[in-house]
C-alpha positions in Angstrom: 84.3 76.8 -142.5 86.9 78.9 -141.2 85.3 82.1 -141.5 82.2 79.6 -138.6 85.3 78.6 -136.7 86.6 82.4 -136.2 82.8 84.3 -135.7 82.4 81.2 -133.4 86.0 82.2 -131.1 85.0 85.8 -131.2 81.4 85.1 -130.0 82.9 83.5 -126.9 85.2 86.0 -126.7 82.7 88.2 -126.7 80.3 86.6 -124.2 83.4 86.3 -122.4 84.8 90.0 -121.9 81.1 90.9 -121.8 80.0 88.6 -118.5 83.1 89.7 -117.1 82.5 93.3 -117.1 78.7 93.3 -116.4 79.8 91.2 -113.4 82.8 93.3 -111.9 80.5 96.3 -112.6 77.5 94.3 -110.1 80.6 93.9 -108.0 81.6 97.4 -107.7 78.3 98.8 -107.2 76.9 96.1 -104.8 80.1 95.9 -102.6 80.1 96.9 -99.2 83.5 97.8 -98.9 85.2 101.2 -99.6 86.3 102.8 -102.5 90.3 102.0 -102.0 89.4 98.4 -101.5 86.9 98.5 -104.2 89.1 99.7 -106.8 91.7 96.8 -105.4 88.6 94.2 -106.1 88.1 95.7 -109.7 92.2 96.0 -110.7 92.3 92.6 -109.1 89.2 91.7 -111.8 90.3 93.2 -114.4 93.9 91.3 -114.3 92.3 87.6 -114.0 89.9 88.4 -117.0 93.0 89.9 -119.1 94.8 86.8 -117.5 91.8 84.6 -119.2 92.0 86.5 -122.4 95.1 85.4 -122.9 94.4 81.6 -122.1 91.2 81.8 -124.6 93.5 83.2 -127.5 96.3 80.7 -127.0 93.5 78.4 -126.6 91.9 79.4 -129.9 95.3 80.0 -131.8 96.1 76.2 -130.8 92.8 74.7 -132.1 92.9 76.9 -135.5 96.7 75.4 -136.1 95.1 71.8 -135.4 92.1 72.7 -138.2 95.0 74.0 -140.4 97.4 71.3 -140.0 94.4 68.4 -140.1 92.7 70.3 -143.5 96.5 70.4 -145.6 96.7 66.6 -144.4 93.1 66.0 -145.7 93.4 67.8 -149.1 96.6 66.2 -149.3 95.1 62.7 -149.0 92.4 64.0 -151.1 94.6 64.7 -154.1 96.5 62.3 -153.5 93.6 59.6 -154.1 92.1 61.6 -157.0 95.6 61.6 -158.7 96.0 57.5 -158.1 91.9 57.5 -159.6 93.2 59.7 -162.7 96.3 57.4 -163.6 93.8 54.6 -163.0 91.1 55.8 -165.7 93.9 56.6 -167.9 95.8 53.1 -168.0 92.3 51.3 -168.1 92.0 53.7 -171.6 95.2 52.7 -173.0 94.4 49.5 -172.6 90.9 49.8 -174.0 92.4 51.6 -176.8 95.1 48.7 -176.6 92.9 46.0 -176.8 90.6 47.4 -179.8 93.4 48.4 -182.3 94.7 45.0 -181.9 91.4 43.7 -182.7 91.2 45.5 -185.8 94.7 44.5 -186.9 93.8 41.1 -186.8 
């Protein structure tokens, strides 16, 4: 599940880095301007996609920590419950076994 989770972060990513490049190249090549105000445009580019970079990877990190924390609750509720269901079956033996050697003692 976590291995989905990560290919599915670094798809966007991916997607991500890869509109943004294909579309400050169209940019650069389409723009009327000159080069000096060209190369401003593309610096200027290239600093809000690092900018958005950085706000996908917190954005990622944060949601990972939330699967983390919400899966150690889960298998801690899990084992929890199967622990309570073990000391359950094993009471309901003793007092099978309880119940049946008293029989036969009588």
């Amino acid at each position: 599940m976590g291995n989905n989770q990560s290919a599915s972060a670094g798809s966007v990513a991916l997607a991500f880095l890869s509109g943004a490049l294909v579309g400050a190249v169209g940019a650069f090549l389409l723009a009327p301007q000159g080069g000096r105000e060209s190369r401003e445009r593309l610096v200027g580019y290239a600093r809000r996609t690092g900018e958005d970079i950085r706000d996908l990877r917190e954005k990622a990190t944060d949601a990972l920590d939330d699967v983390v924390l919400k899966s150690r609750d889960f298998v801690d509720e899990a084992s929890s419950a199967v622990k309570e269901a073990i000391e359950a079956g094993r009471e309901a033996m003793r007092r099978e076994r309880d119940q049946h050697s008293h029989d036969y003692t009588h």
